[in-house]
PyMOL Python script that loads the backbone (N, CA, C, O; Angstrom):
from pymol import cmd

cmd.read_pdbstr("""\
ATOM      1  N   UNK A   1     150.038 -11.639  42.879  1.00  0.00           N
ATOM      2  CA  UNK A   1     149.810 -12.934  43.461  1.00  0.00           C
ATOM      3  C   UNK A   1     149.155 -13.907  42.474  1.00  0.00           C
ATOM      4  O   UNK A   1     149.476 -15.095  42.504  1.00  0.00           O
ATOM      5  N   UNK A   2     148.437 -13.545  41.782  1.00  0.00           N
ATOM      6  CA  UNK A   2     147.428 -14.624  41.228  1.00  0.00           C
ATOM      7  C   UNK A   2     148.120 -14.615  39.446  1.00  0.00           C
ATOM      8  O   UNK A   2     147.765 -15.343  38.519  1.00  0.00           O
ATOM      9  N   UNK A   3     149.037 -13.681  39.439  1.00  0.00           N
ATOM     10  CA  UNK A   3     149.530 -13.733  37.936  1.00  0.00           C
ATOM     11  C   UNK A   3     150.631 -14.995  38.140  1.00  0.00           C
ATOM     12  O   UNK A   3     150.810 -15.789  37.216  1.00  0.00           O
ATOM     13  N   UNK A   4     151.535 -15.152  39.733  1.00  0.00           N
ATOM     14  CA  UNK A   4     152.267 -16.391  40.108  1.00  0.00           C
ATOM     15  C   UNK A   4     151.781 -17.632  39.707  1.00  0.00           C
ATOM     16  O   UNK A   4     152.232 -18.484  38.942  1.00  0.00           O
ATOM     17  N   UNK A   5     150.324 -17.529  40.673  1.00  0.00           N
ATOM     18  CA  UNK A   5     149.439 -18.325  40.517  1.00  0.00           C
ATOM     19  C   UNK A   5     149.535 -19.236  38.771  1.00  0.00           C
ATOM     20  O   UNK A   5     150.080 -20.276  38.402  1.00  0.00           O
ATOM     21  N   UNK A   6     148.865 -18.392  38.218  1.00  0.00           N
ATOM     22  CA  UNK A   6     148.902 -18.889  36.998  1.00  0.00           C
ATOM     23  C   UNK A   6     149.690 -19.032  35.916  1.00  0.00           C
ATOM     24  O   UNK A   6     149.395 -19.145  34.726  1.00  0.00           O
ATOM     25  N   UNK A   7     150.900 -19.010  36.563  1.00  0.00           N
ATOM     26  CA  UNK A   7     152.033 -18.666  35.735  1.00  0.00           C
ATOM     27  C   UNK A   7     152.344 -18.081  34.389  1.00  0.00           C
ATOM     28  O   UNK A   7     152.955 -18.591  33.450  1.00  0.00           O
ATOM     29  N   UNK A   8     151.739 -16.792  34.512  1.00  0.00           N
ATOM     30  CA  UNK A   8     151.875 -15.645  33.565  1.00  0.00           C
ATOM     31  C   UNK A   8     152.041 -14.333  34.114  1.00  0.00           C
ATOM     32  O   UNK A   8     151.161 -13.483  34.248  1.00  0.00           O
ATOM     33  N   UNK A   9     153.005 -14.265  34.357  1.00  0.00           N
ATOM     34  CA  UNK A   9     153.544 -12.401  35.237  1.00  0.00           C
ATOM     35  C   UNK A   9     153.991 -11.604  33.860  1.00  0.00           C
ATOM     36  O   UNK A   9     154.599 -10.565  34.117  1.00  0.00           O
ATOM     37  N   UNK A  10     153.823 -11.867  32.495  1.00  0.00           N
ATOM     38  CA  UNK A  10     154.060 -11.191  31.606  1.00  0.00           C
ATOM     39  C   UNK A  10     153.163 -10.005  31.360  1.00  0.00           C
ATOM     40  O   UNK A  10     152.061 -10.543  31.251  1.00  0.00           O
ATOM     41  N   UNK A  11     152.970  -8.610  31.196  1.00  0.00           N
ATOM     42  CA  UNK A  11     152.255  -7.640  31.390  1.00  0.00           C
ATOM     43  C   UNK A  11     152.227  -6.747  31.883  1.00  0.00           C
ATOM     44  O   UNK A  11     153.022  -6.776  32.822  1.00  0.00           O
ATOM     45  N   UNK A  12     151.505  -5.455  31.774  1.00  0.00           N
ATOM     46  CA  UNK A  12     151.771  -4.481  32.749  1.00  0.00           C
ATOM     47  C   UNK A  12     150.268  -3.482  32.729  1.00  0.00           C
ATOM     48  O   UNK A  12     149.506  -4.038  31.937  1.00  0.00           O
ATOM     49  N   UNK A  13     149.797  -2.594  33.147  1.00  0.00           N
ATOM     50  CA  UNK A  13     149.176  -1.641  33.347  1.00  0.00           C
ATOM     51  C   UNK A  13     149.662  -0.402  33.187  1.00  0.00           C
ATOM     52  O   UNK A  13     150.599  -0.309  33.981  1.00  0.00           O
ATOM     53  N   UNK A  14     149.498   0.902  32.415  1.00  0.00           N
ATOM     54  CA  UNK A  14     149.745   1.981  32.108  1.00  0.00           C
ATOM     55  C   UNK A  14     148.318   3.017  32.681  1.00  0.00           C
ATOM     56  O   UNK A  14     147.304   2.970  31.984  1.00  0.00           O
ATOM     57  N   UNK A  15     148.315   3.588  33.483  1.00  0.00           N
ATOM     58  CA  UNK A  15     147.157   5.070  33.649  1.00  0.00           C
ATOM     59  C   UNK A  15     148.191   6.191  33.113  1.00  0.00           C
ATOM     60  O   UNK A  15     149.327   6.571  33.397  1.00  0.00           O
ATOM     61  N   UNK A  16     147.211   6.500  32.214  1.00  0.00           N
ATOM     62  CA  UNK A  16     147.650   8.480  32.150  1.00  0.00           C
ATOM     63  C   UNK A  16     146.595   9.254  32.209  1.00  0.00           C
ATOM     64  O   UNK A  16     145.410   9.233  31.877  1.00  0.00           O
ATOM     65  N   UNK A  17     147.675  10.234  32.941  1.00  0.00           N
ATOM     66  CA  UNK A  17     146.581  11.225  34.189  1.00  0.00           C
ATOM     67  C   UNK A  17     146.974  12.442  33.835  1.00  0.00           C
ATOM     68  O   UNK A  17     148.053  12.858  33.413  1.00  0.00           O
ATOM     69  N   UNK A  18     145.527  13.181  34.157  1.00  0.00           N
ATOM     70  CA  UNK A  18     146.332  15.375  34.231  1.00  0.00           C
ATOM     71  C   UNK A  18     147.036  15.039  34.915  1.00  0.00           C
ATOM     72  O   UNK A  18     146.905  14.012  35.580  1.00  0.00           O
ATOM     73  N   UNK A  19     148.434  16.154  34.980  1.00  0.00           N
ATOM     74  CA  UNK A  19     148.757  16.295  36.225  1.00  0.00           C
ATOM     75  C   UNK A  19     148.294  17.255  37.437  1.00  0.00           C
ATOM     76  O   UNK A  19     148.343  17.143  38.662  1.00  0.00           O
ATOM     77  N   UNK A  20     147.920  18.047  36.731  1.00  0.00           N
ATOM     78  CA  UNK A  20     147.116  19.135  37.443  1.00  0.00           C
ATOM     79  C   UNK A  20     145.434  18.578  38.170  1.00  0.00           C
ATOM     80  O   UNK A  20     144.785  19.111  39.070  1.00  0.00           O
ATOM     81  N   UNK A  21     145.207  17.666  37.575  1.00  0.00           N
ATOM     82  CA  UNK A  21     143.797  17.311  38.514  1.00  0.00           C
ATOM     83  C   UNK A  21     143.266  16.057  38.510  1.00  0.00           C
ATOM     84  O   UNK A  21     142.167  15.668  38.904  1.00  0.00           O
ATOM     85  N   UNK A  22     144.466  15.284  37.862  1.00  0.00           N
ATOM     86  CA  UNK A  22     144.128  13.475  38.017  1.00  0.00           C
ATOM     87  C   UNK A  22     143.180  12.804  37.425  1.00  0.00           C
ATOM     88  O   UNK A  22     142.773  11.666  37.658  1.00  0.00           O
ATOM     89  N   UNK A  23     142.703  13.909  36.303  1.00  0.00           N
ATOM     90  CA  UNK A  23     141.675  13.100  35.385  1.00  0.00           C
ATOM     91  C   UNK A  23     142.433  12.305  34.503  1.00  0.00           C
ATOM     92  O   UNK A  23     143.324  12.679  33.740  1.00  0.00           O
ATOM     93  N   UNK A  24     141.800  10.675  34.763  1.00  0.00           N
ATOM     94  CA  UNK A  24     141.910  10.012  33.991  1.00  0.00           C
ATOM     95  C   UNK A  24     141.940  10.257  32.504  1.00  0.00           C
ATOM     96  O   UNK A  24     140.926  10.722  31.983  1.00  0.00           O
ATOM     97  N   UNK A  25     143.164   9.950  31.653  1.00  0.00           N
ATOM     98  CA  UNK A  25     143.034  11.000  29.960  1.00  0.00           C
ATOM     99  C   UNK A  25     143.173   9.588  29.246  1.00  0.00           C
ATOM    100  O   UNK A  25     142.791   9.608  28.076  1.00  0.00           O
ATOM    101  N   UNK A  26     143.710   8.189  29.777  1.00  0.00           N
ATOM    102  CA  UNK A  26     143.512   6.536  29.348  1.00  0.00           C
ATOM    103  C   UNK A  26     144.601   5.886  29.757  1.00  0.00           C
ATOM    104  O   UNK A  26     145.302   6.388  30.636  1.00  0.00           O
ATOM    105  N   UNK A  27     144.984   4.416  29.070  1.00  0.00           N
ATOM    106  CA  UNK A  27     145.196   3.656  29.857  1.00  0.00           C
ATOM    107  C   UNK A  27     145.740   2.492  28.959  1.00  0.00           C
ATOM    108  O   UNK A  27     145.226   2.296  27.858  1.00  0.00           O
ATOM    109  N   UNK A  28     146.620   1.831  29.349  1.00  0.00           N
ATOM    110  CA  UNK A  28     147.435   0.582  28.364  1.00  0.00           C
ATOM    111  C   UNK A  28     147.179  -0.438  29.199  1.00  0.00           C
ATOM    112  O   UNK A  28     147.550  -0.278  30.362  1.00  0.00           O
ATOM    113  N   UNK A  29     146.450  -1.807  28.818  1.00  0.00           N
ATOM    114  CA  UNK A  29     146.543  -2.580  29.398  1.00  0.00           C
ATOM    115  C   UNK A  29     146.815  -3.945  28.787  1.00  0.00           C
ATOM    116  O   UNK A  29     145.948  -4.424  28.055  1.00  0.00           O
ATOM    117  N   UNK A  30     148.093  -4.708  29.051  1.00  0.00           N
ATOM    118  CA  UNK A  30     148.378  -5.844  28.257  1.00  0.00           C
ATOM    119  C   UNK A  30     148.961  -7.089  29.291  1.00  0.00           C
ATOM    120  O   UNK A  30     149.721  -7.033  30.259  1.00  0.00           O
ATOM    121  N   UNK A  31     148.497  -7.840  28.862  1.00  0.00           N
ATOM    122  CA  UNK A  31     148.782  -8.631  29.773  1.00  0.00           C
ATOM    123  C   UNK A  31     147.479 -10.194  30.054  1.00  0.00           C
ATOM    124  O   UNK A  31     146.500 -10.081  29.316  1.00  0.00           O
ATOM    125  N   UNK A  32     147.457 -11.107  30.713  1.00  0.00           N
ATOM    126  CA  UNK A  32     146.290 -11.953  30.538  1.00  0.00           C
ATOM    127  C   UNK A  32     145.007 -11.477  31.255  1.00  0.00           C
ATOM    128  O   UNK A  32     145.105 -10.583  32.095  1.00  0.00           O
ATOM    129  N   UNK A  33     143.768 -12.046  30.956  1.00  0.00           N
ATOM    130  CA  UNK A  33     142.360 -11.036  31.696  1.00  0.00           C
ATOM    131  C   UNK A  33     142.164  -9.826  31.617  1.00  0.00           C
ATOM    132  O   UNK A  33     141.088  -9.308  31.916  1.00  0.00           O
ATOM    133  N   UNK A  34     143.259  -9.143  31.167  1.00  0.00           N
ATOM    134  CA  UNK A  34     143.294  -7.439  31.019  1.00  0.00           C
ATOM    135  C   UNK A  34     141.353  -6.778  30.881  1.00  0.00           C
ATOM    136  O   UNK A  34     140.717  -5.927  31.502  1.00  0.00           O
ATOM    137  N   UNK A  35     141.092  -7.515  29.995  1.00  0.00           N
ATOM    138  CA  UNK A  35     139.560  -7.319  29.633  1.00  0.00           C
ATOM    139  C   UNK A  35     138.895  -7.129  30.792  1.00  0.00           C
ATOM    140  O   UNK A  35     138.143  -6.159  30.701  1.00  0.00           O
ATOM    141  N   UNK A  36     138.858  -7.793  32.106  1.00  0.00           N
ATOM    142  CA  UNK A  36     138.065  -7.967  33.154  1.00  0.00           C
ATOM    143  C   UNK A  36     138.209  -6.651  33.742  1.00  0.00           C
ATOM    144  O   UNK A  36     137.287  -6.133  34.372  1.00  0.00           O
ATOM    145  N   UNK A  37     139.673  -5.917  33.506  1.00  0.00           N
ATOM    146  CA  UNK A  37     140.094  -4.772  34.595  1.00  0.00           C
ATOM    147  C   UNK A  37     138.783  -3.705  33.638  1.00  0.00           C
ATOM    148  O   UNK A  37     137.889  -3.183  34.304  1.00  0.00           O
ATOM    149  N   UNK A  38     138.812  -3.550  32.507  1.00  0.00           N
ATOM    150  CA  UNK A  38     138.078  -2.169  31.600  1.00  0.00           C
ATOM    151  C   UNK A  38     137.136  -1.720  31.842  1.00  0.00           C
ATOM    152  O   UNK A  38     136.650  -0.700  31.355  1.00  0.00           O
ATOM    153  N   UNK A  39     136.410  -2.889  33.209  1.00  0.00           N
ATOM    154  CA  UNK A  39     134.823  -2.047  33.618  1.00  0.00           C
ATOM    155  C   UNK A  39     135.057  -0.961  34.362  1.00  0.00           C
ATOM    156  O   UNK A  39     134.499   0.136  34.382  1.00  0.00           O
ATOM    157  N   UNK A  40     136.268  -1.556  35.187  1.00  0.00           N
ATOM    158  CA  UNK A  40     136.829  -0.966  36.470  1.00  0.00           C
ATOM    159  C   UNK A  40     137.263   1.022  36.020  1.00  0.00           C
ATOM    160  O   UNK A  40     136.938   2.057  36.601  1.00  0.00           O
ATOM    161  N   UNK A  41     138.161   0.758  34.670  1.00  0.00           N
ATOM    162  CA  UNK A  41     138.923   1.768  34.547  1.00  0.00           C
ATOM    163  C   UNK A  41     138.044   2.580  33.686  1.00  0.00           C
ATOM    164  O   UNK A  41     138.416   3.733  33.465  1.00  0.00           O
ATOM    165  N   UNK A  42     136.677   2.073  33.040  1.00  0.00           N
ATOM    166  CA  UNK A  42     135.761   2.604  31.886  1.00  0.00           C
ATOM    167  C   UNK A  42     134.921   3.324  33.664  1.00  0.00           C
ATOM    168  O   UNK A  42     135.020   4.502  34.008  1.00  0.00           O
ATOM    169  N   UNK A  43     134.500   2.705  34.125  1.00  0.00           N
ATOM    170  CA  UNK A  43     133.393   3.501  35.303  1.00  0.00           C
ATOM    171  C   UNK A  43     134.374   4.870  36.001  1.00  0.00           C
ATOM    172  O   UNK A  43     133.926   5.955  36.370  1.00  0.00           O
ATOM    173  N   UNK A  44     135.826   4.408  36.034  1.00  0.00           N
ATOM    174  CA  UNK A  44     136.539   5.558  36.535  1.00  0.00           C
ATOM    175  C   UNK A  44     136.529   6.806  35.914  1.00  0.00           C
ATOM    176  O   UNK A  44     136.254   7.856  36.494  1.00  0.00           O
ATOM    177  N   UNK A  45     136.900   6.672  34.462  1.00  0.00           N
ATOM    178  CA  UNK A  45     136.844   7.600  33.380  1.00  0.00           C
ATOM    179  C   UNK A  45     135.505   8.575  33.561  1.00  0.00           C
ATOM    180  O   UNK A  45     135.448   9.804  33.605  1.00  0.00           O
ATOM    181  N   UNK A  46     134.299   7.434  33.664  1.00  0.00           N
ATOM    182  CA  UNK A  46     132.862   8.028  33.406  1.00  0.00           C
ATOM    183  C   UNK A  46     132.337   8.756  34.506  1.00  0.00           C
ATOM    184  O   UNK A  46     131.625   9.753  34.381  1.00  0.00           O
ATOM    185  N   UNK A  47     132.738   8.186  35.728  1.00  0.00           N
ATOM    186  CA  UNK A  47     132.304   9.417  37.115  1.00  0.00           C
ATOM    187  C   UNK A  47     133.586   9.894  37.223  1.00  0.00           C
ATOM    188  O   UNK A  47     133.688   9.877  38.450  1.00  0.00           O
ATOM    189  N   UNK A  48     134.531  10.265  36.861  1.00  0.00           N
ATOM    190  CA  UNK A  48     135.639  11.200  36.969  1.00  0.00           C
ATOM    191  C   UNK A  48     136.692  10.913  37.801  1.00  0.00           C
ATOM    192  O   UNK A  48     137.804  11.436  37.881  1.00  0.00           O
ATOM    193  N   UNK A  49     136.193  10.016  38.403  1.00  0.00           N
ATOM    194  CA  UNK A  49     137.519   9.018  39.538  1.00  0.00           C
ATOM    195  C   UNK A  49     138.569   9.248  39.106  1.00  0.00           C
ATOM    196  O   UNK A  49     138.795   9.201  37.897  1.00  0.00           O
ATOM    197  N   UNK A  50     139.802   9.668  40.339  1.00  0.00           N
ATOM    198  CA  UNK A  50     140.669   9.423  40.017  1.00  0.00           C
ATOM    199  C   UNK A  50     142.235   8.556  40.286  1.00  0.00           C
ATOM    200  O   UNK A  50     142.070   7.722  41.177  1.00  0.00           O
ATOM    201  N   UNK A  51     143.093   8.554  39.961  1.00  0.00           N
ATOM    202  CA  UNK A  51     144.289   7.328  40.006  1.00  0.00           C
ATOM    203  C   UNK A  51     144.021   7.219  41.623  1.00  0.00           C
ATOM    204  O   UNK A  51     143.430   6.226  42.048  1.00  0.00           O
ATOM    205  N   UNK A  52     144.390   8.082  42.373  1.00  0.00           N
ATOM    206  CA  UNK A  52     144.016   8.608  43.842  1.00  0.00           C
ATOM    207  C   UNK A  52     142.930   7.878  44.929  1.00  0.00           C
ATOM    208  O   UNK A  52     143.020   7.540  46.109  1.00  0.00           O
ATOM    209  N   UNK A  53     141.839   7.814  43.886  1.00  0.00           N
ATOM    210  CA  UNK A  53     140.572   7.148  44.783  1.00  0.00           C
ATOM    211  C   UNK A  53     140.214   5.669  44.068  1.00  0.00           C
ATOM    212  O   UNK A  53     139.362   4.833  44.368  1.00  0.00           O
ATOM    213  N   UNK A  54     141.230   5.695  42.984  1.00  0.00           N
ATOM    214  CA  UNK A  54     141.265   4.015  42.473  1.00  0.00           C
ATOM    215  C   UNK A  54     142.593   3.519  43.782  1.00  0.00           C
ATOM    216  O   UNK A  54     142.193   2.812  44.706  1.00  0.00           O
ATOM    217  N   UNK A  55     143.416   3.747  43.769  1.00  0.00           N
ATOM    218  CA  UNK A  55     144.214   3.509  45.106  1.00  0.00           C
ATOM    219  C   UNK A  55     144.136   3.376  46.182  1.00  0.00           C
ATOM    220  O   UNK A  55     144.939   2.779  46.900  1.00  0.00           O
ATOM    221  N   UNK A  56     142.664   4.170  46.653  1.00  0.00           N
ATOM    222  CA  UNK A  56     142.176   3.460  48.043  1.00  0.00           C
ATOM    223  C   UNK A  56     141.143   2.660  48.055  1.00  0.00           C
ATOM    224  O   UNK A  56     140.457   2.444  49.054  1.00  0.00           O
ATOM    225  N   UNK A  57     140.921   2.039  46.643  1.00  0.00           N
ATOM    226  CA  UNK A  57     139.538   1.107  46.576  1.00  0.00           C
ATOM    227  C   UNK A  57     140.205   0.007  47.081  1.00  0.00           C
ATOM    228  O   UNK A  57     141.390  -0.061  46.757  1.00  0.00           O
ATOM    229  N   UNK A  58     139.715  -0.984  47.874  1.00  0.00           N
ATOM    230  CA  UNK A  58     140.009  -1.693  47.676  1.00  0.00           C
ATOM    231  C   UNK A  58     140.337  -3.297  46.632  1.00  0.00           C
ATOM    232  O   UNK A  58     139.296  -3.450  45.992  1.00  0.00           O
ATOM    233  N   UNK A  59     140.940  -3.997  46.408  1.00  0.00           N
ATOM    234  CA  UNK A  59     141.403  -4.304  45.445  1.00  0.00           C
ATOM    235  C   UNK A  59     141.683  -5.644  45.836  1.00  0.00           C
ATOM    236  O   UNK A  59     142.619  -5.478  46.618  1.00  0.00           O
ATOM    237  N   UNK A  60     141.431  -7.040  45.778  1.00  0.00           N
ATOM    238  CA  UNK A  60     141.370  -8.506  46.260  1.00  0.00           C
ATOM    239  C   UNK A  60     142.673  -8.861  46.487  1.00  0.00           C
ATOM    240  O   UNK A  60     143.555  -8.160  45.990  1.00  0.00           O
ATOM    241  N   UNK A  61     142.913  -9.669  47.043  1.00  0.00           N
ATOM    242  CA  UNK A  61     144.048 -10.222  47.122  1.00  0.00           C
ATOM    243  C   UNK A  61     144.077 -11.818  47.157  1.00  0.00           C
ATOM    244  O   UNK A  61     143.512 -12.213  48.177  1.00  0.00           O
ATOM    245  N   UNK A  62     144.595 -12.936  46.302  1.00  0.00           N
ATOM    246  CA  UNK A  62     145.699 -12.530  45.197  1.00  0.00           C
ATOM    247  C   UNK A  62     144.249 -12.547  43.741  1.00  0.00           C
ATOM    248  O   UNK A  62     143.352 -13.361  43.522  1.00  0.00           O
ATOM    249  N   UNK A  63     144.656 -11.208  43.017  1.00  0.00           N
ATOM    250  CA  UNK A  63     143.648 -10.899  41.966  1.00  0.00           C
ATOM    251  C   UNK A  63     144.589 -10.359  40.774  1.00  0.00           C
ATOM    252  O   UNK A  63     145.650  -9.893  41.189  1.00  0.00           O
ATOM    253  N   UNK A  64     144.414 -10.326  39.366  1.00  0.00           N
ATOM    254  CA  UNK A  64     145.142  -9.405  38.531  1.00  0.00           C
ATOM    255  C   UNK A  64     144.628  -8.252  38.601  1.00  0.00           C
ATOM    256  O   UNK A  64     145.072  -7.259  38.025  1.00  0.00           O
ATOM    257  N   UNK A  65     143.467  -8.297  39.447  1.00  0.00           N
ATOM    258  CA  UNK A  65     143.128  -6.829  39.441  1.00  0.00           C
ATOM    259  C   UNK A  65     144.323  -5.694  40.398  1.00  0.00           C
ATOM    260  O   UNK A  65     144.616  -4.623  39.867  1.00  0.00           O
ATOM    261  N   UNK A  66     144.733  -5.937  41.334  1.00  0.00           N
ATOM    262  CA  UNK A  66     146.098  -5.525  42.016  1.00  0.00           C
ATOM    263  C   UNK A  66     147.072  -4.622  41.642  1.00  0.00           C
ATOM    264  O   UNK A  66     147.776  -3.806  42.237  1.00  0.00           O
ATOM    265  N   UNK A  67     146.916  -5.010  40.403  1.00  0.00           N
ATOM    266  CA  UNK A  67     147.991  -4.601  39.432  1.00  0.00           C
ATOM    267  C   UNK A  67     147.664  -3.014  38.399  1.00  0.00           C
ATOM    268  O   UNK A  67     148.306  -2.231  37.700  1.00  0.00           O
ATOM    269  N   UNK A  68     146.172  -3.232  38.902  1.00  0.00           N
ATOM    270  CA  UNK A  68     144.892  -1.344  38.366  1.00  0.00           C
ATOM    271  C   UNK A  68     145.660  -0.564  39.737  1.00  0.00           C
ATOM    272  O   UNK A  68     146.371   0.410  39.492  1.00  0.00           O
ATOM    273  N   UNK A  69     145.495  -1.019  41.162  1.00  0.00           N
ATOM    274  CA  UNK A  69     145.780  -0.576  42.197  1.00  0.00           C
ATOM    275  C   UNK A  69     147.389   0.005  42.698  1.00  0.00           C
ATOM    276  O   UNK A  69     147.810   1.023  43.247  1.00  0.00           O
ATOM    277  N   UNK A  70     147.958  -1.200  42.194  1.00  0.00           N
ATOM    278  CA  UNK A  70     149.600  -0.466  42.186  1.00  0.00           C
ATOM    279  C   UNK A  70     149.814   0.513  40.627  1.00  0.00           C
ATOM    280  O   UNK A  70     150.656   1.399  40.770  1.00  0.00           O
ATOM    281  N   UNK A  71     149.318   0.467  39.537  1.00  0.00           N
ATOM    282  CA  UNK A  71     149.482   1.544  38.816  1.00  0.00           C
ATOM    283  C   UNK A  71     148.933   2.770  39.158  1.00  0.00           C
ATOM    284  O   UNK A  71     149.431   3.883  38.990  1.00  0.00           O
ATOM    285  N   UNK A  72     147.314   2.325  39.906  1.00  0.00           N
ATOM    286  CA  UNK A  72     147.307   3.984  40.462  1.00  0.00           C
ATOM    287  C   UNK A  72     147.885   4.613  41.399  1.00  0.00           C
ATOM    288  O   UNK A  72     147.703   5.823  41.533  1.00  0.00           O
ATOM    289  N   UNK A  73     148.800   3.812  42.332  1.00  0.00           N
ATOM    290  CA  UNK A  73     149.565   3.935  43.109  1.00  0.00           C
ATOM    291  C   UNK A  73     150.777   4.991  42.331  1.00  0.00           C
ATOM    292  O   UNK A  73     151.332   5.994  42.779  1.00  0.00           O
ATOM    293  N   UNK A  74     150.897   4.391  41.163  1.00  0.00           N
ATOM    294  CA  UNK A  74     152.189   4.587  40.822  1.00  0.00           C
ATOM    295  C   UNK A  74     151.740   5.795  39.785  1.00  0.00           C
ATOM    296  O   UNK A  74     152.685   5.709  39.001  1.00  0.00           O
ATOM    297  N   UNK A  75     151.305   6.359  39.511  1.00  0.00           N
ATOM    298  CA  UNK A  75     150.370   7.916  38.985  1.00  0.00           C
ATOM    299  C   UNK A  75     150.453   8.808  40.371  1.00  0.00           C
ATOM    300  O   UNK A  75     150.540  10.032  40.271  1.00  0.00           O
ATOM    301  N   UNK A  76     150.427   8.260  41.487  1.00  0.00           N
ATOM    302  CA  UNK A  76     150.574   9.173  42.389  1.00  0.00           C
ATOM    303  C   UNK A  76     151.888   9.581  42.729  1.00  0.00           C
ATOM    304  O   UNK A  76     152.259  10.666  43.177  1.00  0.00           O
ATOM    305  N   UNK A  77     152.549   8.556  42.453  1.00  0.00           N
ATOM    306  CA  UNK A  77     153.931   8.718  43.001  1.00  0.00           C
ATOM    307  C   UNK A  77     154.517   7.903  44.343  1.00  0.00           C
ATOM    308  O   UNK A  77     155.602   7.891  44.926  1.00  0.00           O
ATOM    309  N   UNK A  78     153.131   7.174  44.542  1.00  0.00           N
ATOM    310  CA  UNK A  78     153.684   5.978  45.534  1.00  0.00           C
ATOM    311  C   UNK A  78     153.323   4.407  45.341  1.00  0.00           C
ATOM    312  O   UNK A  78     152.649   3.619  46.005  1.00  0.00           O
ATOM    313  N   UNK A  79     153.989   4.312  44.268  1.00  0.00           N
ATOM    314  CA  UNK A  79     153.908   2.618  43.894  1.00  0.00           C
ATOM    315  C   UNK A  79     154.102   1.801  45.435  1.00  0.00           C
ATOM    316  O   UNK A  79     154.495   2.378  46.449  1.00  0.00           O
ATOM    317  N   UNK A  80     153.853   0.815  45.386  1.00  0.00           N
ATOM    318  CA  UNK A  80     153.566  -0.142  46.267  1.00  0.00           C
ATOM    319  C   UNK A  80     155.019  -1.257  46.378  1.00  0.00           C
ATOM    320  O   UNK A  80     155.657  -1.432  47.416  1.00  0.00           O
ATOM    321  N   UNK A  81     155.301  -1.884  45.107  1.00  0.00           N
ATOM    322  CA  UNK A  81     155.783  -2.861  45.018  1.00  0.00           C
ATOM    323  C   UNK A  81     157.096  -2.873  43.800  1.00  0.00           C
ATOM    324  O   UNK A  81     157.816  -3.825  43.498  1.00  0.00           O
ATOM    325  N   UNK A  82     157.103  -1.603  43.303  1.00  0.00           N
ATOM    326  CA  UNK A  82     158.375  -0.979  42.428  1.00  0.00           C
ATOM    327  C   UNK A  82     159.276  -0.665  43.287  1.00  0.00           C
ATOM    328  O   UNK A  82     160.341  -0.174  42.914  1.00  0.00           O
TER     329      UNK A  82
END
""", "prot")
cmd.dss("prot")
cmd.show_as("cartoon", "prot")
cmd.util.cbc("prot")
cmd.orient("prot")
């Protein structure tokens, strides 16, 4: 929503995960504000969070943050909006 907004939808979000236990192993992020998401995905890393319980955080709407939320979506195997 808010990448419309500002007319820059160029970008994407990458998580890679165990598969065996969803630890966060890192993460590609390119795209505009990307910087703002790294607290988000650095605190996940550090208490062990995973793609799973980043997916039921909630997540603003319209935010570029959205876009942490449908990739962890999409580590699970249920993207949102793909």
């Amino acid at each position: 929503g808010k990448a419309q907004a500002i007319d820059d939808k160029n970008g994407f979000i990458k998580i890679i995960a165990d598969a065996k236990y969803g630890e966060i192993l890192g993460a590609h992020l390119v795209g505009p504000d990307v910087t703002e998401m790294l607290p988000e995905l650095s605190l996940a890393r550090f208490m062990e969070i995973t793609p799973a319980e980043i997916a039921r955080t909630v997540h603003a709407h319209p935010t570029l943050s959205e876009v942490l939320a449908e990739a962890a979506h999409a580590v699970e195997g249920h993207p949102i909006h793909m």
